[in-house]
C-alpha positions as CSV (number, residue, x, y, z in Angstrom):
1,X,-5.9,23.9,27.6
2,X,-2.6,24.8,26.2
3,X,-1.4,25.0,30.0
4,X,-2.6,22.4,31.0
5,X,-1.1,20.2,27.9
6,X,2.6,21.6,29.0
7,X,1.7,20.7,32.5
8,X,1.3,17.2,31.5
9,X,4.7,16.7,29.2
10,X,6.2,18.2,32.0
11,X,5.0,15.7,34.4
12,X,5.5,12.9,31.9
13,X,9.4,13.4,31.1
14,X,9.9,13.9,35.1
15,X,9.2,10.2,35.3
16,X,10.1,8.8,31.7
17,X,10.6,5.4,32.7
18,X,7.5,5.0,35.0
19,X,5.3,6.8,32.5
20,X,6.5,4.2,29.4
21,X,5.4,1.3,31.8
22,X,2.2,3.2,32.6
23,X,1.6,3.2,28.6
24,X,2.8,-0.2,27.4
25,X,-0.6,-1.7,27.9
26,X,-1.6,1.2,26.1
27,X,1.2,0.5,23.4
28,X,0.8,-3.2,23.0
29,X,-3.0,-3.1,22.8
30,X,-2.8,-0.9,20.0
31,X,-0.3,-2.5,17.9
32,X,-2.3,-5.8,18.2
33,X,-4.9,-4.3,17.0
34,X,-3.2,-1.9,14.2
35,X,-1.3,-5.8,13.2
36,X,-5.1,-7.9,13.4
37,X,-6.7,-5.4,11.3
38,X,-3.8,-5.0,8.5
39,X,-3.7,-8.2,8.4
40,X,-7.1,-9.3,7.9
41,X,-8.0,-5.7,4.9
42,X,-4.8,-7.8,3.2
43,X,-6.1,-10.9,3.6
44,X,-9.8,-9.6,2.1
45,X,-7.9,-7.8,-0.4
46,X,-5.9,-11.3,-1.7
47,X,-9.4,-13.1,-1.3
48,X,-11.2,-10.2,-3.8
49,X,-8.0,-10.3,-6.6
50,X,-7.6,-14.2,-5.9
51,X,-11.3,-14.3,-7.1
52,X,-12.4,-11.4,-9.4
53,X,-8.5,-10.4,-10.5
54,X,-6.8,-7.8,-10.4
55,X,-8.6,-4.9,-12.0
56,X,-10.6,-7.1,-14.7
57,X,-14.2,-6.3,-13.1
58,X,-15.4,-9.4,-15.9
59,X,-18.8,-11.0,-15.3
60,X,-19.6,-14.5,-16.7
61,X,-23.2,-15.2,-18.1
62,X,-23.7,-18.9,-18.9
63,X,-26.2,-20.6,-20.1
64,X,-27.2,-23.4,-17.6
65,X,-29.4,-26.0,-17.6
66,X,-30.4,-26.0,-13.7
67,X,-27.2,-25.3,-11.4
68,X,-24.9,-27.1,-14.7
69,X,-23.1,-25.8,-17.5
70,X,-25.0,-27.4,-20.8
71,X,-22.5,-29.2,-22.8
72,X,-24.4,-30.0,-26.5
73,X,-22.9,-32.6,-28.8
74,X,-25.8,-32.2,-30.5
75,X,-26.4,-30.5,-34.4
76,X,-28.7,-27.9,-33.5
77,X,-28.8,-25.5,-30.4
78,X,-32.2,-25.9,-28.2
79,X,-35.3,-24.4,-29.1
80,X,-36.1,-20.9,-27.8
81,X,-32.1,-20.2,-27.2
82,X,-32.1,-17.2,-29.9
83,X,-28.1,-16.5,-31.6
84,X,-26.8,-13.4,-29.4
85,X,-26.1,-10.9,-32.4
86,X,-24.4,-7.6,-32.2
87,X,-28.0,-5.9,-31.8
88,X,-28.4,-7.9,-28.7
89,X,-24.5,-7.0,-27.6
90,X,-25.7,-3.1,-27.7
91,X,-28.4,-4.0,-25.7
92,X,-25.8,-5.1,-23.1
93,X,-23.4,-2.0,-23.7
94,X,-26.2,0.4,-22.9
95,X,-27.0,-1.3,-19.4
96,X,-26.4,0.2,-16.3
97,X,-22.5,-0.6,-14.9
98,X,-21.3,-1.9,-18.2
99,X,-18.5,-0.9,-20.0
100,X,-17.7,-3.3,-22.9
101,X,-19.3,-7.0,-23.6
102,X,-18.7,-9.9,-25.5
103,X,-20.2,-13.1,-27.0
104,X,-18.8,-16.2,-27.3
105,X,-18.6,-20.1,-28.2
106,X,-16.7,-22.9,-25.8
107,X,-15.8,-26.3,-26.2
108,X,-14.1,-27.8,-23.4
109,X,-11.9,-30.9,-23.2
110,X,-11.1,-31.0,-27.3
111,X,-9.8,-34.6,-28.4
112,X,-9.2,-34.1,-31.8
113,X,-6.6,-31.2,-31.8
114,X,-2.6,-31.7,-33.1
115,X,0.4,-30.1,-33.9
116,X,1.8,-32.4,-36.6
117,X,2.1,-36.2,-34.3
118,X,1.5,-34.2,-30.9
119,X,-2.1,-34.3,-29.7
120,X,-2.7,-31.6,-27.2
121,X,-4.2,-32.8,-23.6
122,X,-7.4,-31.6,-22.3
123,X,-7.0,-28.2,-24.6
124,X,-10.3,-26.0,-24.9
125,X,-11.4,-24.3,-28.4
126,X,-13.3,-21.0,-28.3
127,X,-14.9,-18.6,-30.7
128,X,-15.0,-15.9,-30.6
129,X,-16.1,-12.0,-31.8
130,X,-14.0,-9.0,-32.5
131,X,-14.5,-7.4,-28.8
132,X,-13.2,-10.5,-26.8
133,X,-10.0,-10.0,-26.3
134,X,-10.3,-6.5,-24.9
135,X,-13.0,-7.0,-22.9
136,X,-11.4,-10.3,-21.6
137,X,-8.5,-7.9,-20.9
138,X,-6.1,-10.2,-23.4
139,X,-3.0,-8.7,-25.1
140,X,-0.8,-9.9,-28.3
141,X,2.6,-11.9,-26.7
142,X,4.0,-12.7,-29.7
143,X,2.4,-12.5,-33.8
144,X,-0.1,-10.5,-34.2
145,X,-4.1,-10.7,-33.2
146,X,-7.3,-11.4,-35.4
147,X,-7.7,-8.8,-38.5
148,X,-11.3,-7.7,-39.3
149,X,-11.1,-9.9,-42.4
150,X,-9.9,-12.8,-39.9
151,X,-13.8,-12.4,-38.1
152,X,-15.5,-13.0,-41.7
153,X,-15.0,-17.0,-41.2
154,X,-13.4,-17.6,-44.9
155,X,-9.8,-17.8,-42.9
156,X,-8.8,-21.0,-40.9
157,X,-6.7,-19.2,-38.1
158,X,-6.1,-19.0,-34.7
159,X,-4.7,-17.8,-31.5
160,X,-3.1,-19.5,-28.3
161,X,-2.1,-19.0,-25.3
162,X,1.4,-20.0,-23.4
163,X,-0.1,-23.4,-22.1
164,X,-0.9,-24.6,-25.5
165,X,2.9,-23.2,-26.3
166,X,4.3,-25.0,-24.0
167,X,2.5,-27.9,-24.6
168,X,2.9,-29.1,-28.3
169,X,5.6,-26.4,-29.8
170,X,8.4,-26.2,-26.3
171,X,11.0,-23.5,-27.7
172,X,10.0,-23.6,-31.2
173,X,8.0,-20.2,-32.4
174,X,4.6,-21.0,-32.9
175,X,3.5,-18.2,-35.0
176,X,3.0,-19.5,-38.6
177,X,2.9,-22.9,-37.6
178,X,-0.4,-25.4,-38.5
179,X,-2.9,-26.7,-36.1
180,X,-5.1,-29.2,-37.1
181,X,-8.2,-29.0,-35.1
182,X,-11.4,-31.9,-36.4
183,X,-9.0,-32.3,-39.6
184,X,-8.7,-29.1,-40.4
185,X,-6.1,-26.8,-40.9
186,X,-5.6,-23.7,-38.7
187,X,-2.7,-21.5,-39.0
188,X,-1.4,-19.9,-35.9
189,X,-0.7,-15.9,-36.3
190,X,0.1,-15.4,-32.3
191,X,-0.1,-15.6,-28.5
192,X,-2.1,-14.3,-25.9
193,X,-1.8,-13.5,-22.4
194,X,-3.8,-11.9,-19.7
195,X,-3.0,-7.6,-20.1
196,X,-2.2,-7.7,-16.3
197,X,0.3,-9.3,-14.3
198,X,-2.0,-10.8,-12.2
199,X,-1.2,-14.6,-10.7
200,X,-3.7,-15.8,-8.3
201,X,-2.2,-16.9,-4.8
202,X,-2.9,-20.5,-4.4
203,X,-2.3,-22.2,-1.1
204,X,-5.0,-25.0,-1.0
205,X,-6.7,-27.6,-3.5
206,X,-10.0,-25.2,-2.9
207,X,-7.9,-22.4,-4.8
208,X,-6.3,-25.0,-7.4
209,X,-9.7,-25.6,-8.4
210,X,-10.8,-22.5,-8.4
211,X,-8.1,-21.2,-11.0
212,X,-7.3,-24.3,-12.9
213,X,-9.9,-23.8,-15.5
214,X,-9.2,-20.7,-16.7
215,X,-5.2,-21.6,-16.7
216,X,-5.7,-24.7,-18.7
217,X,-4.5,-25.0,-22.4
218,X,-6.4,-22.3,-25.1
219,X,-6.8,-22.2,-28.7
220,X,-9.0,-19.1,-29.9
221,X,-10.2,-19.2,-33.3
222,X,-12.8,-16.7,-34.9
223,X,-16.5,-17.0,-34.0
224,X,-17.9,-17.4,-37.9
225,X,-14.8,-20.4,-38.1
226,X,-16.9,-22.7,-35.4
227,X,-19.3,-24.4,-38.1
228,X,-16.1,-25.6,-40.1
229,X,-14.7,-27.1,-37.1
230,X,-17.8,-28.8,-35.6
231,X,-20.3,-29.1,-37.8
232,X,-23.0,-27.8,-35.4
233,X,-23.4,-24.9,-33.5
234,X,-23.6,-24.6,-29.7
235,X,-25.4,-21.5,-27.6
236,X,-23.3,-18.6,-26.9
237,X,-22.4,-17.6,-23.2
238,X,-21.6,-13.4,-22.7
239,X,-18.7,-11.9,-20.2
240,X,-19.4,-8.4,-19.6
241,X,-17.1,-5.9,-18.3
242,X,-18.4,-4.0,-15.1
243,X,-17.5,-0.4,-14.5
244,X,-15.8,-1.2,-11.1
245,X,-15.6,-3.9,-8.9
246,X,-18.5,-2.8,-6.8
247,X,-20.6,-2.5,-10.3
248,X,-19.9,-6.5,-10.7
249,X,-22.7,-8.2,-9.4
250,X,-25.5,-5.2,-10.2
251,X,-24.3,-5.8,-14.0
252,X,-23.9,-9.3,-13.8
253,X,-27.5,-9.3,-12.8
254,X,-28.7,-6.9,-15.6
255,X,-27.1,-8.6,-18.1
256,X,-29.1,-12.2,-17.0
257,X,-32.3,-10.5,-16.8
258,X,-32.0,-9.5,-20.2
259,X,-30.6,-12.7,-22.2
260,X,-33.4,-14.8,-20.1
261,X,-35.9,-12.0,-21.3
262,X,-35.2,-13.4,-24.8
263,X,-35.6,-16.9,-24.2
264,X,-38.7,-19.1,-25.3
265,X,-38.0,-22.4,-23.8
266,X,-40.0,-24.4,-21.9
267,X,-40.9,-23.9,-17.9
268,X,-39.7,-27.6,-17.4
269,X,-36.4,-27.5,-19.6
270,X,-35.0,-25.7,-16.4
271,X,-32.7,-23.9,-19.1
272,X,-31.6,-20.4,-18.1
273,X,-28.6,-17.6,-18.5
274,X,-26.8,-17.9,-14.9
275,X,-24.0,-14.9,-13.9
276,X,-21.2,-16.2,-11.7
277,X,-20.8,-14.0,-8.6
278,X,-17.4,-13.6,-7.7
279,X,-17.8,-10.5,-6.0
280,X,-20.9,-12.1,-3.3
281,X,-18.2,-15.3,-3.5
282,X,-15.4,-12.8,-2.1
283,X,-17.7,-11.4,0.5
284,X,-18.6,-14.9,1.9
285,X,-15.2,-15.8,2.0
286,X,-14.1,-12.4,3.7
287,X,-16.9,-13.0,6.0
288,X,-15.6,-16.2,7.2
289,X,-12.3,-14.4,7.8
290,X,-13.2,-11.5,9.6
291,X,-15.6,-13.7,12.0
292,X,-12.6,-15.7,12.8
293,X,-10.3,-12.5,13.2
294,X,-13.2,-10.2,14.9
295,X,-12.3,-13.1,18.0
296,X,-8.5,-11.6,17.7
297,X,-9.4,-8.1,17.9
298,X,-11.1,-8.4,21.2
299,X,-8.4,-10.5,22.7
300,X,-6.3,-7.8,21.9
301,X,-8.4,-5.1,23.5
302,X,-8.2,-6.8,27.1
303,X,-4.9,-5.1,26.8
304,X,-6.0,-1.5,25.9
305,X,-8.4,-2.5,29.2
306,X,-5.2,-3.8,31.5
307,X,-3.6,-0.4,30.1
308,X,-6.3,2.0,31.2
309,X,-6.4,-0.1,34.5
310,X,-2.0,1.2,34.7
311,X,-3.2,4.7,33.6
312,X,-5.8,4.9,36.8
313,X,-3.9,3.2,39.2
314,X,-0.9,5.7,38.7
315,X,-2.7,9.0,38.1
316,X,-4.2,8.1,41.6
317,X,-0.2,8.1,42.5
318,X,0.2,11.1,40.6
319,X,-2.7,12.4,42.9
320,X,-1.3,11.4,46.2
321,X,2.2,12.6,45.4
322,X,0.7,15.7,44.3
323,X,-2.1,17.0,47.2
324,X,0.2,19.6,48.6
325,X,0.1,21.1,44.9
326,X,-2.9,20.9,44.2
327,X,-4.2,22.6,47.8
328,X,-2.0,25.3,47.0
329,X,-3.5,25.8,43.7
330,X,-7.5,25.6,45.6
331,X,-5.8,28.1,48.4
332,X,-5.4,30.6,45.2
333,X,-8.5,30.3,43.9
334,X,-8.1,27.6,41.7
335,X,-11.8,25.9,41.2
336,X,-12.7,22.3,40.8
337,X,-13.0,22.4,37.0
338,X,-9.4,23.7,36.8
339,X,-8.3,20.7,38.7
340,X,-10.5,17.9,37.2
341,X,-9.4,19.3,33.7
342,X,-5.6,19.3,33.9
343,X,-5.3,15.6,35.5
344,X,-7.8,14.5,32.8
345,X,-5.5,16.3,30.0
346,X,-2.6,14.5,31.9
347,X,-4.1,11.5,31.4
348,X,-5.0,12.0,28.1
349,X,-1.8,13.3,27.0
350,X,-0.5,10.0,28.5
351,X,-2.5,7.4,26.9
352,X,-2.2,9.6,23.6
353,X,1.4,9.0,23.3
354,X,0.7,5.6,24.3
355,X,-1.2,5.1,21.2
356,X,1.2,7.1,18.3
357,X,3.6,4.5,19.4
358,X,1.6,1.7,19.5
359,X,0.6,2.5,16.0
360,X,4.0,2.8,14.9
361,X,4.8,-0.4,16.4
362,X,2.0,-2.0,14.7
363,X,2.8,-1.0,11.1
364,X,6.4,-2.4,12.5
365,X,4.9,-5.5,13.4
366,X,2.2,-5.8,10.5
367,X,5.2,-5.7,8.0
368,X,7.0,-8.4,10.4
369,X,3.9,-10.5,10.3
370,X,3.7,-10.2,6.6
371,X,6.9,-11.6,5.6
372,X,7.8,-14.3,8.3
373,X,4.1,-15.7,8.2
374,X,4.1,-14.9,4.2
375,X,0.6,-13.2,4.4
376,X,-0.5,-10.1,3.2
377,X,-1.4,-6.9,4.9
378,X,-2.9,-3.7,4.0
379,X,-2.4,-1.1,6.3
380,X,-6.0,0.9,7.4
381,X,-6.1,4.4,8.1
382,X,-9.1,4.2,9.6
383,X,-8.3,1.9,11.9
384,X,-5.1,4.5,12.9
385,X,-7.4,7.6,13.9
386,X,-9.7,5.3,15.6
387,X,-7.1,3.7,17.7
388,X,-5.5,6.9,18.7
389,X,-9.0,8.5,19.4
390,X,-10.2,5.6,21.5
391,X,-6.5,5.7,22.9
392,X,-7.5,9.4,24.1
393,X,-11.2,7.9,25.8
394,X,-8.9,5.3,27.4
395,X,-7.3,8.5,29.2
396,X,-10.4,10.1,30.2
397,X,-12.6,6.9,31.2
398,X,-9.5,6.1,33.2
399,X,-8.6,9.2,34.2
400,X,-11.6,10.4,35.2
401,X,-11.9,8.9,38.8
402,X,-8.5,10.3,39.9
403,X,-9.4,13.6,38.4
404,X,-12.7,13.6,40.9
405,X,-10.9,12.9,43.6
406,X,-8.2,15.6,43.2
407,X,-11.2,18.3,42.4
408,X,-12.4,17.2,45.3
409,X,-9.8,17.2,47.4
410,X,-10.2,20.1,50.3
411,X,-7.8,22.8,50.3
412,X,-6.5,23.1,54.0
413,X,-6.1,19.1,54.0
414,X,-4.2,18.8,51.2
415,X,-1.8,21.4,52.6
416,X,-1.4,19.8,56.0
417,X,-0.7,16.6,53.7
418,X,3.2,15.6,54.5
């Protein structure tokens, strides 16, 4: 085998320039491919952070009446919705997949919220418990965060985040400054921000909508502070923290099974704990990509095809120019196996290098897609070995009938060949 491998880089540099034309098919077959498929595991990959973020693995469990969020401007939350205690939150914890969970307390679209004449626009208020923020994945910007004292309720105070900044204070430090929220007084003591760096890509109104809600102006206050805001409670909704991305939707669903296993309300009411799916979300979306870009990989293949069609038609050259050779080889003794298996290795060898360098170029030209077309790519090592493998069939299917035909070829004929 050795031999037969030096044999066929002997052959190949003795005609450089008509062995690189025998493997550009080869070459820009692979590339194509090695580009389509980096292009679409980076696109999957933006579509999975775009939706779940980047390393949060947090699950949303909301309590819906059908396929809606309730809203209650009511006193009194609905019969047979039970308060979600911290007996009920180490229920959670010890589920399957779960790392850390929270309860909490939203109202969205507050009207009645100012910093001394400025009313903020379309700002939410939520309440919440001691594990929020870090399950939430939330970090102190600026000031400092809820103290244990701060989560007894006999504090007005509160926490915001840059939009609410930006909105009613511009450059002026916020911390220490006085909110009034439903006429009363809350003191800020800091701002939050997201722990990662993470900023969705949006490139459509579809994502715009997607993100907008949770970019939109925040004010965080401590969970026992709702009643002196509102005057009547609402249900709480629960984000869980998953183990891994993968773990998402298996928790998600654990932790809905077990907050409608506590609920005693009517058939009819419709009323029941919902988790959002990004991960299945993420999936349909990659889906609709890959279907698309599946139609791009095969394209590209015809060349891979139109390459091993080059590789046949010139090892059958390689076979003419060769019969005087390979009768003398048969006139020693050589048998058909011999024969068959150094063309094949030549051809091999051939389509081999063909594909190293069409990987190369399509890492080259996945990077070059990437930043004139301002998309991202991920580069797939499976899809490397694969190509270079399947780059080594091409030799052999392709190979193969030239091969026969030298084995077969019979000795005293090929060395009267001129």
């Amino acid at each position: 085998m050795i031999e037969n491998i030096r044999l066929s880089f002997q052959g190949i540099f003795s005609h450089k320039i008509r062995s690189f034309l025998t493997m550009l098919g080869i070459i820009i077959g692979i590339a194509a491919i090695i580009a389509i498929v980096s292009t679409i595991k980076g696109t999957n990959e933006e579509i999975k952070n775009n939706l779940i973020g980047s390393g949060e693995n947090t699950v949303k469990i909301t309590l819906k009446q059908g396929d809606s969020e309730m809203q209650f401007e009511w006193s009194e939350i609905p019969d047979g919705v039970p308060v979600i205690d911290k007996n009920v939150i180490d229920e959670l914890k010890a589920e399957d997949g779960i790392e850390d969970c929270t309860a909490y307390r939203m109202q969205n679209y507050v009207d009645s919220l100012f910093y001394n004449n400025s009313m903020l626009e379309g700002g939410s208020i939520c309440g919440v418990d001691d594990r929020y923020f870090d399950t939430m994945g939330f970090q102190i910007m600026k000031g400092k965060g809820f103290a244990e004292r701060d989560y007894k309720g006999d504090r007005k105070v509160c926490l915001v985040n840059p939009s609410v900044v930006k909105s009613l204070f511009g450059d002026d430090d916020p911390v220490g400054k006085t909110l009034e929220i439903s006429g009363e007084p809350f003191t800020v003591l800091g701002v939050v921000v997201k722990s990662s760096q993470f900023e969705p890509v949006i490139n459509s109104i579809d994502d715009y909508k997607i993100y907008s809600e949770s970019e939109g102006s925040m004010v965080y206050i401590p969970s026992e502070c709702w009643p002196i805001m509102f005057k009547f409670d609402v249900p709480q909704n629960v984000v869980i923290k998953a183990e891994s991305t993968d773990a998402m939707t298996n928790a998600g669903k654990a932790a809905e099974e077990l907050l409608n296993s506590r609920l005693s309300v009517s058939k009819d009411s419709n009323i029941k704990y919902k988790s959002e799916n990004l991960l299945e979300q993420a999936e349909k979306m990659q889906k609709l990509s890959g279907s698309t870009n599946s139609m791009l990989i095969w394209i590209a293949s015809i060349s891979l095809l139109v390459g091993g069609i080059g590789v046949m038609n010139i090892m059958l050259v390689s076979v003419t120019e060769r019969t005087r050779e390979i009768g003398l080889k048969k006139a020693l003794g050589a048998r058909r196996g011999k024969i068959l298996m150094q063309f094949l290795t030549e051809a091999s060898v051939l389509t081999s290098i063909g594909g190293i360098i069409g990987v190369a170029a399509g890492v080259g030209l996945a990077q070059v897609i990437s930043k004139m077309a301002e998309v991202p790519v991920a580069i797939s090592t499976p899809a490397i070995v694969i190509s270079v493998v399947f780059s080594m069939a091409v030799g052999i299917v392709f190979g193969l009938l030239p091969s026969i035909k030298a084995a077969r070829l019979d000795p005293i004929d090929a060395l009267r060949y001129e």
